[in-house]
Every structure is written in C-alpha cells, then in structure tokens.
C-alpha positions as CSV (number, residue, x, y, z in Angstrom):
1,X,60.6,66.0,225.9
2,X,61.8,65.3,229.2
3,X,61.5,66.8,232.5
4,X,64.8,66.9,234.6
5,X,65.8,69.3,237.7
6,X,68.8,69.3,239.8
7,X,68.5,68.5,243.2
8,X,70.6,68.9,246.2
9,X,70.5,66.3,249.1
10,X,71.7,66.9,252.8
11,X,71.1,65.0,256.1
12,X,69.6,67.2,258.4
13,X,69.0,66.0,262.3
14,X,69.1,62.7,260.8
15,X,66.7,63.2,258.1
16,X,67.5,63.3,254.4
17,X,66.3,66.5,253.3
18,X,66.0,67.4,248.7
19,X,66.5,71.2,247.7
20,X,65.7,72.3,244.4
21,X,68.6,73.9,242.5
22,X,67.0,73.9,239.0
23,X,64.3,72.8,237.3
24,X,64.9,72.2,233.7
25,X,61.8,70.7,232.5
26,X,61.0,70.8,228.7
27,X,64.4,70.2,227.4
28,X,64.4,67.6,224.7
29,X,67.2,65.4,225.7
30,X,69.3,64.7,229.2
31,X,72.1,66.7,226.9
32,X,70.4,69.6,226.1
33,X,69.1,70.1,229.8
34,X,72.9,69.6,231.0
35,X,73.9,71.8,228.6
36,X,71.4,74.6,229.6
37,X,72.2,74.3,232.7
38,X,76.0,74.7,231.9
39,X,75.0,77.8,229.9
40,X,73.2,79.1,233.0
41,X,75.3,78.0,236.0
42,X,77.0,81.4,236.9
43,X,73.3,83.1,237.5
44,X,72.4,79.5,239.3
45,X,75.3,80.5,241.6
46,X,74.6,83.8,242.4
47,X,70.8,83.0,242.5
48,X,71.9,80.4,245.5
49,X,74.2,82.9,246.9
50,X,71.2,85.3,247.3
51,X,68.8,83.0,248.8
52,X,71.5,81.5,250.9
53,X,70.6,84.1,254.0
54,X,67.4,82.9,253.9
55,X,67.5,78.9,254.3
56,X,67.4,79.4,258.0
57,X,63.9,81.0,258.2
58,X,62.3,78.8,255.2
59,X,63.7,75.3,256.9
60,X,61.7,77.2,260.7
61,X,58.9,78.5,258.6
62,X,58.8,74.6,256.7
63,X,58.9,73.0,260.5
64,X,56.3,75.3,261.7
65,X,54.1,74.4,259.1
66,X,55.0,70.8,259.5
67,X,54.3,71.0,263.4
68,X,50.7,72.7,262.4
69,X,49.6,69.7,260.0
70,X,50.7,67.1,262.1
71,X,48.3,69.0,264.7
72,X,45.5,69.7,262.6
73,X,45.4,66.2,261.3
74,X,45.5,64.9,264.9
75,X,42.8,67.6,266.3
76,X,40.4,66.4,263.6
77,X,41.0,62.6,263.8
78,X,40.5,63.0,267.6
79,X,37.6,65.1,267.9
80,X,34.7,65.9,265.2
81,X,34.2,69.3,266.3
82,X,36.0,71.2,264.1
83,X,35.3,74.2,266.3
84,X,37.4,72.5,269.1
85,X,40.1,70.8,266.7
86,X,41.0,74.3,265.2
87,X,41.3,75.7,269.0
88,X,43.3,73.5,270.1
89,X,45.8,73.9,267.2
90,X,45.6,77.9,267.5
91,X,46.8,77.4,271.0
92,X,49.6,75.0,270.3
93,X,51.5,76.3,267.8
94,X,54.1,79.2,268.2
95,X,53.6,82.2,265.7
96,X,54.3,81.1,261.8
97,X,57.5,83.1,261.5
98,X,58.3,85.5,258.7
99,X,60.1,84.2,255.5
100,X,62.2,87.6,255.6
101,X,63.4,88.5,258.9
C-alpha cells in the first residue's frame, strides 16, 4: 500500500504555496491511485469549483493565524509572563475572520 495525493503548487507574493486536490492514500499501486483518481475526476472538479469562492477567506483566515503564532511565539520567548505575552497578542492581532463570509 502506498500513500499518494495530488497536489497543486502556485507562487503566491513570492512564496511557493501546496494545495491539496486529493488524497488517495491506501491505494495499492501508483496505477490504481491514478486510475481512481481518473474514475473520480468529474466530482474532483466540481468539488474545486465549489470551494473555489472560498480560497480568498481560507488563504486571510491561514495568514491571520500565521500572524498570531508568529506573535505568540515571540510574546512568550520575550517575556515569561504568560499573562502579559497573551495580552499583548490579543491587542495585535485583527479579528480571525470568518471561513464563510
């Protein structure tokens, strides 16, 4: 058994970002996973269609939460009052938007 998924890669603000199209994991051979995923590709595509209206707020929603670790982990490595680290990140950070506007 293998595991296998197909992934999308984009540049994004310079960055290389990975999506996840499909995960095919428990397929026996590189062929059969393929092959599944042949069998499957028109409800892939409209499953992508579907979620396409909502990459926007999951790539804000995925930088917000970025910004707030990169915070946190510098509040806490900076002070050892944990009090004080979590106040300061409350009163950095913008409110976590909604996945579904």
């Amino acid at each position: 058994m293998i595991s296998t998924a197909l992934v999308e890669s984009y540049r994004q603000d310079g960055k290389i970002r990975h999506r996840l199209i499909a995960n095919l994991q428990g397929a026996e051979s590189l062929v059969a996973a393929l092959g599944r995923l042949a069998a499957e590709r028109e409800a892939v595509r409209k499953e992508r269609a579907e979620l396409e209206s909502s990459i926007p707020h999951a790539e804000e929603f995925y930088q917000v939460i970025t910004t707030a670790v990169s915070t946190v982990t510098t509040a806490v490595a900076s002070t050892a009052d944990v009090t004080a680290a979590t106040q300061q990140v409350t009163s950095t950070l913008p409110a976590i938007p909604s996945l579904h506007p």
